[in-house]
Structures are given as structure tokens and as C-alpha cells.
C-alpha positions as a printed Julia matrix, in Angstrom:
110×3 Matrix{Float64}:
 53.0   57.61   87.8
 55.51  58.95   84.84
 56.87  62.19   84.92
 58.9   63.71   82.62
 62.07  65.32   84.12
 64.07  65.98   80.76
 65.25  65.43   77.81
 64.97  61.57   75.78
 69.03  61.72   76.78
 68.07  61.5    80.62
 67.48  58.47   82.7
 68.59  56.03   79.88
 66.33  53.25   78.43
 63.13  55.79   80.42
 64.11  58.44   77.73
 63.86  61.28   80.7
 61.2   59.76   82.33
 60.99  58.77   85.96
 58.59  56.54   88.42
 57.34  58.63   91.07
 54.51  58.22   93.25
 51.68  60.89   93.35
 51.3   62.47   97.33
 49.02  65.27   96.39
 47.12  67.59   94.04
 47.06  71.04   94.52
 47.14  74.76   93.25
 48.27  78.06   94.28
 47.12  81.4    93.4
 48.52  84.69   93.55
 46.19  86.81   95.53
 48.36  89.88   95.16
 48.85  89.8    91.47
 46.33  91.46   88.73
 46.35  88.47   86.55
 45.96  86.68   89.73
 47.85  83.24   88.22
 46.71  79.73   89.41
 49.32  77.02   89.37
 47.83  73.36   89.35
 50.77  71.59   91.22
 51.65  67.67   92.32
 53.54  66.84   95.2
 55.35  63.54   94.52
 57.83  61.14   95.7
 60.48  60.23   92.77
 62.15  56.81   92.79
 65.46  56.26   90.96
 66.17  53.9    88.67
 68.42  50.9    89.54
 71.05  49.58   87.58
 71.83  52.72   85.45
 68.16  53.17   84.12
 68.74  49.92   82.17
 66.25  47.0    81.36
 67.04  43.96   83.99
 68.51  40.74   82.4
 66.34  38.2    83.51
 62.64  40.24   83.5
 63.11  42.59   80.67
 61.67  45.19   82.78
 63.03  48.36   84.89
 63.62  48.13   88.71
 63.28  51.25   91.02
 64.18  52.1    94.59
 63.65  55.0    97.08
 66.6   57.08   96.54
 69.5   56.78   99.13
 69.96  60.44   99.42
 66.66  60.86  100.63
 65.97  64.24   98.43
 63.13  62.0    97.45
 60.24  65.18   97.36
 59.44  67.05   94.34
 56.86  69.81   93.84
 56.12  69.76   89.99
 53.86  71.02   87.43
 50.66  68.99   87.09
 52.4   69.27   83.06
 54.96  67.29   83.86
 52.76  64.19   84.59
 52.48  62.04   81.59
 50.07  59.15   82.95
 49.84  56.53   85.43
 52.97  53.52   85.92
 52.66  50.15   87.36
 55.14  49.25   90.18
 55.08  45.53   91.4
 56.72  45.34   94.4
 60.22  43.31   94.43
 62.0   43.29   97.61
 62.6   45.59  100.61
 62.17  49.79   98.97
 62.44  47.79   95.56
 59.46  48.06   92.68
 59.82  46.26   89.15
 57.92  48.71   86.58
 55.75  47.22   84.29
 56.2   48.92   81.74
 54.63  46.65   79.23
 50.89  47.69   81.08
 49.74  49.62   77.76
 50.41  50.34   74.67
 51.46  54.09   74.89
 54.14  53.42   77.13
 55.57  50.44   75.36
 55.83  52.34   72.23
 57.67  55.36   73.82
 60.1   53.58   75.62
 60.93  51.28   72.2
């Protein structure tokens, strides 16, 4: 899935979008609070771009691995989903994106 992390400056040709994949819906509500708040929340696992966020050579497309660090986790708002990617798998913790899937996407990113 996308997910916007920041500004069209970020993650270079994504324009501060990332590849993560979706673990789990869920939402939280403050029982002790008048208003009593409910937070719709994803639990995902973000990917980092390879080769600087640029567009690969050969394919024309955007390669992602699991990050090395291994701070892969994020708990976000379900807000910060913008809509569903497709990863093809590449080699070993590698994905190519296909970003080219539907038209949305392929106008935002050129």
C-alpha cells in the first residue's frame, strides 16, 4: 500500500510516499475522556526505497527492500493511507513497485 510520510521533497522520485505493507486495522478509544475520541489506526510494515528513491535503469520502475535497521513497524493514521501498491517480487527481501498499475498513481509520481 502507499502511505504518505511527508512532504513531495521526501523519498525522491515517490514525492514523500513510501511502500509499506498493511499488518492490521484497528482503533482506539478513550474511555476516560468526555468526547470519548476514536482513532482508526493501521499497523504497517514500511519498506525503503533502494537506490536513493530513484527509478531503476533498466525497468523504469522503483525497487524496495525491508529496511536493514529493522525499525521496520509503524503505527499510523488510517489518513495517511493513500491506496493500494503493487510489489512484484525481485530477489531475496527485494520487491519492484509497479507503479504504472493505474492511472492515479502514474500521474502523481510524473
Amino acid at each position: 500500500m502507499w502511505v504518505q510520510t511527508g512532504g513531495e521533497a521526501n523519498y525522491g522520485d515517490l514525492r514523500g510516499r513510501v511502500v509499506a505493507q498493511l499488518l492490521a486495522l484497528f482503533k482506539i478509544r478513550n474511555v476516560l475522556s468526555e468526547a470519548a475520541a476514536v482513532h482508526r489506526l493501521a499497523l504497517v510494515r514500511i519498506v525503503d526505497p533502494i537506490n536513493g528513491s530513484r527509478f531503476h535503469i533498466l525497468s523504469e520502475h522503483i525497487r524496495v527492500g525491508n529496511r536493514i535497521n529493522g525499525r521496520d513497524m509503524r503505527i499510523l493514521s488510517i489518513g495517511a493511507v493513500i491506496g493500494q501498491a503493487q510489489v512484484i517480487p525481485s530477489r531475496e527481501k527485494q520487491w519492484i513497485v509497479n507503479h504504472r498499475i493505474d492511472l492515479r498513481t502514474f500521474n502523481e509520481i510524473y
